[in-house]
Residue frames relative to the residue before (quaternion, step in Angstrom):
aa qw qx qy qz dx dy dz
X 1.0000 0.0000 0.0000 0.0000 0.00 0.00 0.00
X 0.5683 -0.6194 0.4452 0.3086 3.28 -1.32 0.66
X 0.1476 -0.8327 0.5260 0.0901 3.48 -1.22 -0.11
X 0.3713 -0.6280 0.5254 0.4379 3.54 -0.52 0.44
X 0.1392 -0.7613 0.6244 0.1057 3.81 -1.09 0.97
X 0.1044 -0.8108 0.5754 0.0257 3.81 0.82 0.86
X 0.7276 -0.2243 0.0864 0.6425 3.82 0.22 -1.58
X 0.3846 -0.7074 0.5188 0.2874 3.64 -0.46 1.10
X 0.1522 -0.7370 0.6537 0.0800 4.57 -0.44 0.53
X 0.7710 -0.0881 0.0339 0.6298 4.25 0.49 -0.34
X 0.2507 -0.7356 0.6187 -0.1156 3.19 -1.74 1.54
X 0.8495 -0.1376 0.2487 0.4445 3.24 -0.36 0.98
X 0.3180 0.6057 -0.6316 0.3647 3.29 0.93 1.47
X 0.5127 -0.7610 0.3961 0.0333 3.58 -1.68 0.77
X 0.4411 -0.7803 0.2891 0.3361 3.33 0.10 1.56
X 0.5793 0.5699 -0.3349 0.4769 3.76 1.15 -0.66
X 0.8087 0.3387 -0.1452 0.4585 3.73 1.08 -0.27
X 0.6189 0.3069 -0.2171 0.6896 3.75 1.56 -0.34
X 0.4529 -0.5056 0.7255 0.1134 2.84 -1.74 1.38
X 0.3120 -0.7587 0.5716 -0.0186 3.22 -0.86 1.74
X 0.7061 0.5257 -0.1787 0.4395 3.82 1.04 0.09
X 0.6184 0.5193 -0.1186 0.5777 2.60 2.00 -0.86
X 0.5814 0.4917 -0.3841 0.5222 3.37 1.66 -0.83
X 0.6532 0.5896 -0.3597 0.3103 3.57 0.69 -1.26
X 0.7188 0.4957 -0.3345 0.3545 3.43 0.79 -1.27
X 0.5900 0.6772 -0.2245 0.3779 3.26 1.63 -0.69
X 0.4864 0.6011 -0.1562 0.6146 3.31 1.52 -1.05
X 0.6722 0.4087 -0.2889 0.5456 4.06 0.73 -0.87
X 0.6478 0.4686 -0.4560 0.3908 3.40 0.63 -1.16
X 0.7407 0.5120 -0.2641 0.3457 3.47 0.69 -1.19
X 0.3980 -0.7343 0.4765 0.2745 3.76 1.22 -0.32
X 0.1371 0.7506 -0.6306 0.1422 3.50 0.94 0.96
X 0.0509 -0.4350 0.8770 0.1977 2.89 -2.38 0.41
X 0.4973 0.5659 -0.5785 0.3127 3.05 -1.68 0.91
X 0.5033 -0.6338 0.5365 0.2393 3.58 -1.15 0.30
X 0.0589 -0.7774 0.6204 0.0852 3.65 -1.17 0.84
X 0.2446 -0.8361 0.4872 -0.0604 3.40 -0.61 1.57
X 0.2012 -0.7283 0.6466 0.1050 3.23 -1.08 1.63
X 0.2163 -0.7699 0.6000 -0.0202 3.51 -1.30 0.77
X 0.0535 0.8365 -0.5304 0.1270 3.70 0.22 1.59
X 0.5893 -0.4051 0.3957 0.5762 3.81 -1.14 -0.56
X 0.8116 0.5170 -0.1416 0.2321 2.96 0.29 -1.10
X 0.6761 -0.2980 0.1555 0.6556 3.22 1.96 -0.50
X 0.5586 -0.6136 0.5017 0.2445 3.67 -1.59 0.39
X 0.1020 -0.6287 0.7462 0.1938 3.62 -1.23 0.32
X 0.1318 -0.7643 0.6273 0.0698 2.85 -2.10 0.43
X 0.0461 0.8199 -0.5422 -0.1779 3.47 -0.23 1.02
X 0.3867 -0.6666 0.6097 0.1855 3.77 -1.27 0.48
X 0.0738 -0.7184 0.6893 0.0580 3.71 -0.41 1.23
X 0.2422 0.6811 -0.6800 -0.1225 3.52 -1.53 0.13
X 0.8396 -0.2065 -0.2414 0.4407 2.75 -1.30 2.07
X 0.7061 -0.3381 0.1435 0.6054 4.02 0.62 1.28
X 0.6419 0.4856 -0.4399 0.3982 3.75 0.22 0.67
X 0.2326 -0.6320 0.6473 0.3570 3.73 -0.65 0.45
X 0.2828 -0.7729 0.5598 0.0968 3.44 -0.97 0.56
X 0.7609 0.1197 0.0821 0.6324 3.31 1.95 -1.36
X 0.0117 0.7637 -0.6248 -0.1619 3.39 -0.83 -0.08
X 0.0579 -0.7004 0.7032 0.1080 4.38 -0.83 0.25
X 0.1586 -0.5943 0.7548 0.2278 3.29 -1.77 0.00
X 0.1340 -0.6955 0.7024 0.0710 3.50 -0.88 0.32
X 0.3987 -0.6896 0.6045 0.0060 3.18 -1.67 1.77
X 0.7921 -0.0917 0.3557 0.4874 3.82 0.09 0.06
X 0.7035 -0.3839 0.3370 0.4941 3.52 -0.83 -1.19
X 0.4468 0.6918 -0.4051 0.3972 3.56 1.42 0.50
X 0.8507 -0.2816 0.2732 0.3498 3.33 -1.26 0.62
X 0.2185 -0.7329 0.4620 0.4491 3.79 -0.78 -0.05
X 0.2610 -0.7788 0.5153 0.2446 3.86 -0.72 0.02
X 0.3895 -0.8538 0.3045 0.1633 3.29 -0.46 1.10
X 0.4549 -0.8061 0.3629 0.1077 3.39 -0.54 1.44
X 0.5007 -0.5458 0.4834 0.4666 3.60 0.29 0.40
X 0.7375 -0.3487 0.3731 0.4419 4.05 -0.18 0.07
X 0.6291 -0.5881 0.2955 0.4136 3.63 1.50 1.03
X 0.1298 0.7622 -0.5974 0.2127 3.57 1.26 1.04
X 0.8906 0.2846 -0.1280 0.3309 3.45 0.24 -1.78
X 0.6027 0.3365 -0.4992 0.5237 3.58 0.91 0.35
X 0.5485 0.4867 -0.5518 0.3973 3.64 0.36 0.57
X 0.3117 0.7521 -0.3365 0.4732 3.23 1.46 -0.82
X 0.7430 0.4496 -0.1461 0.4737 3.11 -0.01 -2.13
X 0.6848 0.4617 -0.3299 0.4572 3.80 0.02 -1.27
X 0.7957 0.3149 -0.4224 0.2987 3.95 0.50 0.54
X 0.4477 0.4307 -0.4136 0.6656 3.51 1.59 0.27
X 0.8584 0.1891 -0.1987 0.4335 4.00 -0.65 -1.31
X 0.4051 -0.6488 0.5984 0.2386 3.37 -1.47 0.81
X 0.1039 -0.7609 0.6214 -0.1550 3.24 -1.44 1.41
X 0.5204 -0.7129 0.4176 0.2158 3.54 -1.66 -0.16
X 0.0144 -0.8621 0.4961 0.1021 3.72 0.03 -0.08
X 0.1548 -0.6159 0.7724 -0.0076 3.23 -1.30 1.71
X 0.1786 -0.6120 0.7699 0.0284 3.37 -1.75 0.46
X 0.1219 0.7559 -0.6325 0.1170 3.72 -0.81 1.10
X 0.3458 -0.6989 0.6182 0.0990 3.32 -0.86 1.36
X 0.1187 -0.7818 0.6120 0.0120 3.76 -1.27 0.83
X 0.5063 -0.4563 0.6258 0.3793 3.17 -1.56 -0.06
X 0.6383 -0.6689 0.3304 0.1895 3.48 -1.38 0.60
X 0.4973 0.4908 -0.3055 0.6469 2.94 1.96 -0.94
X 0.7733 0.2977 -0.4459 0.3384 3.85 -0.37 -0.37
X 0.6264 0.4964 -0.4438 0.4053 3.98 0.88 -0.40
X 0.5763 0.4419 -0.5008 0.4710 3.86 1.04 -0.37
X 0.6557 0.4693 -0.4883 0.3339 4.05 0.60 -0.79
X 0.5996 0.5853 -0.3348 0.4312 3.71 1.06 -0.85
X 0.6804 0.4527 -0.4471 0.3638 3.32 0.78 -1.01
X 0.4769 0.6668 -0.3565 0.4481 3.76 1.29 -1.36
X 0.8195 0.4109 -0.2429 0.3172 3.83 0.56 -0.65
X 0.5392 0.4742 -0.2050 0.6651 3.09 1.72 -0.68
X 0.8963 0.1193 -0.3331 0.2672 3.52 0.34 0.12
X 0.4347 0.5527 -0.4385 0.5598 3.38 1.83 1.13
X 0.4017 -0.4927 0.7032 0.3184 3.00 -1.91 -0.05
X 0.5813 -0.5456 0.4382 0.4153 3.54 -1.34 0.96
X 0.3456 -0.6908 0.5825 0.2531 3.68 -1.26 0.55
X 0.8572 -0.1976 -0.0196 0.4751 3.96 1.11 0.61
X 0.5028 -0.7203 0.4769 0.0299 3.37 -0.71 1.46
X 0.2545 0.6730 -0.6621 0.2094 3.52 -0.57 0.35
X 0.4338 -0.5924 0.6761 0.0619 3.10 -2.16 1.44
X 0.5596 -0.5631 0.5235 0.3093 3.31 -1.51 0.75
X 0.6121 0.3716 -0.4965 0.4907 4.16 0.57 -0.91
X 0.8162 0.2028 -0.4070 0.3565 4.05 0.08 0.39
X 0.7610 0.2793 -0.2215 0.5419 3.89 1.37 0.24
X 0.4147 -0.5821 0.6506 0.2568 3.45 -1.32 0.65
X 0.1868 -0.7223 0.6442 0.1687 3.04 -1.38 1.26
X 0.6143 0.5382 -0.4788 0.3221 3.52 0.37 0.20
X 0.6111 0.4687 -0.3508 0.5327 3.55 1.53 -0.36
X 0.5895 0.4932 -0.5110 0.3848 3.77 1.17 -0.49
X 0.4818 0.6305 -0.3943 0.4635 3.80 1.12 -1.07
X 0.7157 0.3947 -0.3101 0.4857 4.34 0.23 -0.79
X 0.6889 0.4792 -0.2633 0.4759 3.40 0.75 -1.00
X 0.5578 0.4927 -0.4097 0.5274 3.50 1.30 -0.06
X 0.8950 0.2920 -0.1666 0.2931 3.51 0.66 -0.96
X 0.4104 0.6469 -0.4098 0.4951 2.87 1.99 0.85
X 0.7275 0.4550 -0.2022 0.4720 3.36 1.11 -0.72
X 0.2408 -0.8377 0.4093 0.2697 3.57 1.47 -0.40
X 0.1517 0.8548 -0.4188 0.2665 3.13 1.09 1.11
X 0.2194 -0.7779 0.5630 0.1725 4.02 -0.72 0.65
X 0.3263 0.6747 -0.6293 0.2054 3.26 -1.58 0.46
X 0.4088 -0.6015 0.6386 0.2515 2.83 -1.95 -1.34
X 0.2993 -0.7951 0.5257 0.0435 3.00 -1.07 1.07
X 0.0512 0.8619 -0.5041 0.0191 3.86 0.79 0.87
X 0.1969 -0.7859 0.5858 0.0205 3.38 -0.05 2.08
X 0.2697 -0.7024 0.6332 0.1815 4.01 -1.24 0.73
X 0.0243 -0.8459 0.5305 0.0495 3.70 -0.54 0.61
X 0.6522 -0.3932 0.3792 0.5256 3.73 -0.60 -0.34
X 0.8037 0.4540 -0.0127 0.3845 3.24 1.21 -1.19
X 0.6112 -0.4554 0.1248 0.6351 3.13 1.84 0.63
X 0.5320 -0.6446 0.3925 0.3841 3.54 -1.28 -0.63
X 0.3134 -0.7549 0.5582 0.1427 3.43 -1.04 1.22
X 0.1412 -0.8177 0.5373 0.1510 3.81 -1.31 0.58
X 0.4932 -0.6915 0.5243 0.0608 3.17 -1.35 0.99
X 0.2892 0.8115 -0.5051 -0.0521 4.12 0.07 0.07
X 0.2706 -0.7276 0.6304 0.0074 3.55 -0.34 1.72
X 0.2173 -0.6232 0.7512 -0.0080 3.45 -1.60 1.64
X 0.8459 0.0033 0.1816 0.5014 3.42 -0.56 0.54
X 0.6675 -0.3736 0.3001 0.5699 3.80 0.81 0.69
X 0.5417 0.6136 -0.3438 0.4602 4.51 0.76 -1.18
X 0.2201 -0.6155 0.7085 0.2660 3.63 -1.29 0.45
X 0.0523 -0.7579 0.6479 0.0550 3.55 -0.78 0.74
X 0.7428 0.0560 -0.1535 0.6492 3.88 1.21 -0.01
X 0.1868 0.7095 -0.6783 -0.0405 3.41 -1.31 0.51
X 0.1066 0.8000 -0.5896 -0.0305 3.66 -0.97 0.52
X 0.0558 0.7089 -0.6948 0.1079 3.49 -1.87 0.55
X 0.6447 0.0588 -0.2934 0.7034 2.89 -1.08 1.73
X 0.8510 -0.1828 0.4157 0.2639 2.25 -1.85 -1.16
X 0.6650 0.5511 -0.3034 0.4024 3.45 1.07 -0.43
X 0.1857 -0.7192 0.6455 0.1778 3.80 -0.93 -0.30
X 0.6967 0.5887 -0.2132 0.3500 3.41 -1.41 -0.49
X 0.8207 -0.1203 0.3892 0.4006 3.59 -1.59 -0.92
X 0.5151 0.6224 -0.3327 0.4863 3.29 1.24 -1.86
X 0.7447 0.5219 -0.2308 0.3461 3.46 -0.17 -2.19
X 0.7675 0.4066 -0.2714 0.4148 3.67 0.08 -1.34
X 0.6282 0.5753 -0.2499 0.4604 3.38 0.85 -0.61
X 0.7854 0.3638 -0.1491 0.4782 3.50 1.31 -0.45
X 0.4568 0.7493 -0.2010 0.4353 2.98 2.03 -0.04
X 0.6913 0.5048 -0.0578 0.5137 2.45 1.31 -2.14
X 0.5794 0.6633 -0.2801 0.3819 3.66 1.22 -0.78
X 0.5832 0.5721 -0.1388 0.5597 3.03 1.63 -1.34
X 0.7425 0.5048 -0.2054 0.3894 3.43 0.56 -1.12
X 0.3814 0.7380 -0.2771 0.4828 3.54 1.87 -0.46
X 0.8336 0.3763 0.1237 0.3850 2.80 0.09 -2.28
X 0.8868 -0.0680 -0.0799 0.4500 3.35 0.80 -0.06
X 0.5505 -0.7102 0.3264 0.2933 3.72 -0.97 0.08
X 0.0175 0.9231 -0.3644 0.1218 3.34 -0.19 1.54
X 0.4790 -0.6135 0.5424 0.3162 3.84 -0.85 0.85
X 0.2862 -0.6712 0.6797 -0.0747 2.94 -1.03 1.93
X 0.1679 0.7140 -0.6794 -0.0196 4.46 -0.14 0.61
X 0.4392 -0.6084 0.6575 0.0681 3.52 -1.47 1.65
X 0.1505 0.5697 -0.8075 -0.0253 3.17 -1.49 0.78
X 0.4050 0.7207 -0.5582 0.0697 3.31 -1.24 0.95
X 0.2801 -0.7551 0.5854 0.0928 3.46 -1.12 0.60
X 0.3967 -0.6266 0.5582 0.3722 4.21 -1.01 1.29
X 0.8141 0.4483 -0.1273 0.3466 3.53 -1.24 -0.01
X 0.7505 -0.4403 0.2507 0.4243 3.19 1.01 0.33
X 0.3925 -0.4817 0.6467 0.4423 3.67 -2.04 -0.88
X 0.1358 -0.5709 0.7750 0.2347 3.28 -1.21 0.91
């Protein structure tokens, strides 16, 4: 699964070699907002810190729903029998509440580029000042959109984030035909 990569803080450190309790308590001491991500064969955990608190935890199957983890009990669980990876990404507060809103809905309506302009859905977001996510499928994996108030304020794909990301989205979105899935809500994240 994708991830907002705002200021990446650990990269691909190795559950067989990092004291995973020790990293967490660290991560509290500091008062993170942001989302620490386990990364197995078999599937990804996600915990959600905001300001040294897990607030959430998700596993994620593949391309299946996320399933919600007690505050990332059981893929930590997991991180002491199966070797794995750990990234650690610090956020802004407004984009981890839109992510959370996305990880814990079901899109509220699908739509394909060979029957919609995405560049007119993107205005029609920021005319209405509408929040969410815009989770764009490409040939080339899946690219996200997070709309404050109608405004992208985070978008990433691949590897990239930012300007970078939209620009490569949109490139994609040219060139080929792709499942656009809408999460959004009028009025904000509660």
């Amino acid at each position: 699964m994708q991830l907002p990569k705002q200021k990446k803080l650990y990269s691909d450190l190795e559950t067989r070699f990092t004291d995973l309790e020790s990293l967490i308590r660290e991560l509290k001491k500091r008062k993170l907002t942001g989302v620490l991500k386990l990364t197995f064969d078999a599937c990804e955990g996600v915990s959600i810190f905001d300001e040294g608190r897990i607030i959430d935890g998700y596993e994620i199957y593949g391309e299946e729903m996320p399933v919600k983890d007690r505050k990332g009990h059981n893929i930590m669980e997991r991180s002491q029998i199966e070797p794995g990876k750990i990234d650690v990404y610090e956020l802004p507060r407004e984009i981890l509440q839109i992510f959370i809103m996305t990880l814990r809905e079901r899109p509220t309506q699908t739509l394909h580029t060979m029957y919609a302009d995405f560049k007119k859905l993107l205005n029609f977001y920021v005319q209405r000042k509408l929040y969410g996510t815009l989770e764009v499928k490409t040939s080339q994996g899946k690219g996200y959109v997070l709309l404050d108030a109608g405004k992208p304020i985070d978008v990433f794909f691949g590897d990239r984030c930012g300007s970078e990301a939209l620009d490569q989205l949109l490139e994609c979105v040219d060139r080929e035909d792709v499942e656009i899935s809408i999460y959004s809500r009028e009025g904000g994240v509660r």
